[in-house]
C-alpha positions as CSV (number, residue, x, y, z in Angstrom):
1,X,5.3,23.9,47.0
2,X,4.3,25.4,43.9
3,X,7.2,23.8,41.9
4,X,6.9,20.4,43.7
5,X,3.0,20.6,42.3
6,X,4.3,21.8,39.1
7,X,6.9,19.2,38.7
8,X,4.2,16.3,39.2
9,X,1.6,17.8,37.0
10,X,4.8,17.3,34.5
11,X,5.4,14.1,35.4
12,X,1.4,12.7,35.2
13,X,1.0,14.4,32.0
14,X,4.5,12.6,30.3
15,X,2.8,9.2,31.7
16,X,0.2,8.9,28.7
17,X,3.2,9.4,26.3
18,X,5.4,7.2,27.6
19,X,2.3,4.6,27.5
20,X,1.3,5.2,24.5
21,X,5.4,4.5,22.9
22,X,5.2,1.5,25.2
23,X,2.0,0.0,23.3
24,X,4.0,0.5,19.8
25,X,4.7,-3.1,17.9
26,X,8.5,-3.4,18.2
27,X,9.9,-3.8,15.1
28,X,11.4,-7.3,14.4
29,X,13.5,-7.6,11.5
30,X,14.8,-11.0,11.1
31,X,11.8,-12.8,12.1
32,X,9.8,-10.4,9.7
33,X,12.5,-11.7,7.0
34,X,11.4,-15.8,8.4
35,X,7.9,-15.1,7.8
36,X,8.7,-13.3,4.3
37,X,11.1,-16.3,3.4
38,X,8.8,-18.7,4.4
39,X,5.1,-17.7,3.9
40,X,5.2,-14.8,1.6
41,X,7.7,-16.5,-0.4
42,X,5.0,-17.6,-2.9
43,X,3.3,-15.2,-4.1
44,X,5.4,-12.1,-3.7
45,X,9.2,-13.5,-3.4
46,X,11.2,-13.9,0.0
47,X,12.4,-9.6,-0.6
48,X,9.2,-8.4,-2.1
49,X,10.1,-9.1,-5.4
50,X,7.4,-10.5,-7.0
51,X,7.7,-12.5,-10.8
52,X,4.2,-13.3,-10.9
53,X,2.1,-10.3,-12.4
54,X,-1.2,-10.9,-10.4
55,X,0.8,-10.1,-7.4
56,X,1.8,-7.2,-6.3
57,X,5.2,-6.0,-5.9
58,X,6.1,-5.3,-1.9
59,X,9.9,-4.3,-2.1
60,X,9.9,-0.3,-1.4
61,X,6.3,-0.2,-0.7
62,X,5.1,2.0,2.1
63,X,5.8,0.6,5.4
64,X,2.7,1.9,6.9
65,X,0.6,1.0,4.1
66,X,1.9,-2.8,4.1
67,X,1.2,-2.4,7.8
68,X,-2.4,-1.4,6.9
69,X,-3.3,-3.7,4.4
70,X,-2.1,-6.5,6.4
71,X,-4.3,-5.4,9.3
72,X,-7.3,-4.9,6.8
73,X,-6.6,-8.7,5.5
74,X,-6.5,-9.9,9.4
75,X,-10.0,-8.2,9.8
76,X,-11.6,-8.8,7.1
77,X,-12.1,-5.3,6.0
78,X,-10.2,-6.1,3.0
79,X,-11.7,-8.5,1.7
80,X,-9.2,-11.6,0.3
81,X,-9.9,-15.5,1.4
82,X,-6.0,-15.8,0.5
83,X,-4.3,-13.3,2.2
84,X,-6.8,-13.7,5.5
85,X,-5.7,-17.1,5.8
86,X,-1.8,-16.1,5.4
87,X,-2.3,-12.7,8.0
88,X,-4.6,-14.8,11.0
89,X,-1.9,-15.5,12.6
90,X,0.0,-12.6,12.2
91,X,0.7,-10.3,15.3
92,X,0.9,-6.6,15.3
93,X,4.2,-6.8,15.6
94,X,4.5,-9.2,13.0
95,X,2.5,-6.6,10.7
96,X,4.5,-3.9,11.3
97,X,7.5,-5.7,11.0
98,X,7.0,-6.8,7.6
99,X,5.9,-3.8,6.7
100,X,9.2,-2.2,7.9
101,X,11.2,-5.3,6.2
102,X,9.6,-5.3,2.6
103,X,9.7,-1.4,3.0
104,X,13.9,-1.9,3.1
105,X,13.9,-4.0,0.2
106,X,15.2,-2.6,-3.2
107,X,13.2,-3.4,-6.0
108,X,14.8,-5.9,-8.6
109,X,12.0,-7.0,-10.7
110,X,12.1,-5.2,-14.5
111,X,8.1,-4.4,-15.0
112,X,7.1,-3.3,-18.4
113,X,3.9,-1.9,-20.0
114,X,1.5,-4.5,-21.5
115,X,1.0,-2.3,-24.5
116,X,2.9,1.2,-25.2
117,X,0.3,2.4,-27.4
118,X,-1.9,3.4,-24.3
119,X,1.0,4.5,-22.1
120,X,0.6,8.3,-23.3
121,X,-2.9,7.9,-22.5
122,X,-2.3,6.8,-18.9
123,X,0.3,9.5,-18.7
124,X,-2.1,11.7,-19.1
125,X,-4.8,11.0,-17.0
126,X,-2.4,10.5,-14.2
127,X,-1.0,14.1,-14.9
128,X,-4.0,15.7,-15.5
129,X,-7.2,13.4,-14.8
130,X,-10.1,13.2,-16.6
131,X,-12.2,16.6,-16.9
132,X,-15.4,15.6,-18.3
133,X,-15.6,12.3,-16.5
134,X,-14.8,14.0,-13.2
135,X,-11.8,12.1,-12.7
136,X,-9.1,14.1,-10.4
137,X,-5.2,13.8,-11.6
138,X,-3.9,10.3,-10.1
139,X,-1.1,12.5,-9.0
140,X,-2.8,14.3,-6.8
141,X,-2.7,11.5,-3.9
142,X,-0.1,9.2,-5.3
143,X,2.6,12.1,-6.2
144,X,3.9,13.1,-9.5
145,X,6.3,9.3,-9.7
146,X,4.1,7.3,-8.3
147,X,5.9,7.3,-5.3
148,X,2.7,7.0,-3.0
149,X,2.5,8.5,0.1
150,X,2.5,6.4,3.9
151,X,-0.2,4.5,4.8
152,X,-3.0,6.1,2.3
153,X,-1.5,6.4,-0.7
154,X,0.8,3.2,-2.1
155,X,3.8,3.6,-4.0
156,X,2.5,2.2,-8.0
157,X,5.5,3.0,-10.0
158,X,6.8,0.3,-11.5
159,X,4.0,-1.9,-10.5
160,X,2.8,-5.1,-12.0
161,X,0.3,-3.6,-14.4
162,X,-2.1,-6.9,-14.0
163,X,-2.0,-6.3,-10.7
164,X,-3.0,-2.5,-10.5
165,X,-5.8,-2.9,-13.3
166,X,-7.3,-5.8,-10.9
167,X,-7.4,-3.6,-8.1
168,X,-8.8,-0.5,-10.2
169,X,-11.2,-3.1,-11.2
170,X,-12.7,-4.6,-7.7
171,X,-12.9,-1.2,-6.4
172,X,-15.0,0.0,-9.4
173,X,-17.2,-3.1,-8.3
174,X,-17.3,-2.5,-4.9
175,X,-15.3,-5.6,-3.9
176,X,-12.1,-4.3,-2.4
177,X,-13.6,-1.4,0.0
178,X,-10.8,-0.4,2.3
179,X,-10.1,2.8,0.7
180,X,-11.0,6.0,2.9
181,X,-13.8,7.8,2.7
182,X,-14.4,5.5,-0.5
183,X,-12.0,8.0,-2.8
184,X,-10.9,5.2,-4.9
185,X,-14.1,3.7,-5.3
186,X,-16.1,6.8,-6.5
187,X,-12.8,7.6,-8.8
188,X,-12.4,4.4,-10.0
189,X,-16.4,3.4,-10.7
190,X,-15.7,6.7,-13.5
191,X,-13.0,5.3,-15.1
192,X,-13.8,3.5,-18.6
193,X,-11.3,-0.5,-18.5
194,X,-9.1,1.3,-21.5
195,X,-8.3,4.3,-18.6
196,X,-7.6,1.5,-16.0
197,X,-5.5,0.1,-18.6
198,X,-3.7,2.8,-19.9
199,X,-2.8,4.4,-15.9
200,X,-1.7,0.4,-15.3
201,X,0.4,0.7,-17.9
202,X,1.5,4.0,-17.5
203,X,2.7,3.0,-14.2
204,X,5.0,-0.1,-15.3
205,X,6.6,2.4,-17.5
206,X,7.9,4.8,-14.8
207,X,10.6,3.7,-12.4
């Protein structure tokens, strides 16, 4: 009696689990490679790829943060008239597959430094922040590379530098406010433009 009780205690408590894999988003590859080749195309390249520097590069990004931002575009929380209209339509699935396709991609694009006078300077202030201004190391939540970390943190290395300057920008101004606990928006409203210049740059140097 006491095992038969014990064995269905087992088996109710496994039911949430089991429920809560079953809710996942399957992961679909080739129709996340359709939507890629045929809507993201565009702006960011059928793999990722993107030539155009206002738009970021998505090949090797973090799945989970693709995932995220997509999510944020759909709702509105990031705010972006383009990329709301192109993630409406866009299923959870459909989210997390991309996320999980671009994620695969290798990067091909060769990014370079705008100017490598200021490169040392972003160095720098990714290594070591900014004391005075009270500006924490970059590093600290986006790793020693760049490399990023999933879901929070983005992978910059080797990122358009437009691109990452823009977004330093609009969170300094309040415009893109998705960030948690609004870390990159009190970091980035201490940063002076030549900093967001110089850690843009710095990133498009390392690979």
């Amino acid at each position: 009696m006491i095992r038969t009780t014990a064995l269905a205690v087992l088996l109710a408590a496994s039911i949430p689990a089991f429920a809560n894999e079953a809710a996942k988003p399957a992961v679909d590859l080739a129709k996340a490679k359709e939507i890629a080749s045929n809507v993201c195309v565009a702006c960011h390249g059928a793999d990722g790829n993107s030539v155009i520097p206002a738009y970021p590069i998505l090949a090797g990004q973090g799945a989970d943060y693709i995932t995220k931002q997509l999510g944020n575009f759909k709702t509105m929380v990031r705010n972006n008239p383009i990329m709301f209209g192109m993630s409406a339509t866009l299923s959870d699935e459909d989210m997390k597959s991309l996320g999980v396709y671009f994620s695969q991609q290798p990067r091909t694009v060769a990014v370079a430094p705008r100017d490598e006078a200021v490169v040392a300077q972003g160095k720098k202030l990714w290594q070591r922040g900014d004391f005075e201004r009270g500006v924490p190391a970059c590093s600290g939540c986006h790793g020693p590379t760049g490399a990023g970390l999933p879901a929070m943190f983005p992978r910059l290395a080797g990122q358009h530098p437009d691109y990452t300057q823009a977004q330093l920008t609009i969170f300094r101004s309040g415009e893109r406010a998705n960030d948690p606990a609004k870390m990159m928006r009190m970091i980035a409203a201490k940063l002076s433009d030549e900093q967001m210049r110089a850690v843009a740059d710095y990133m498009a140097s390392v690979k």
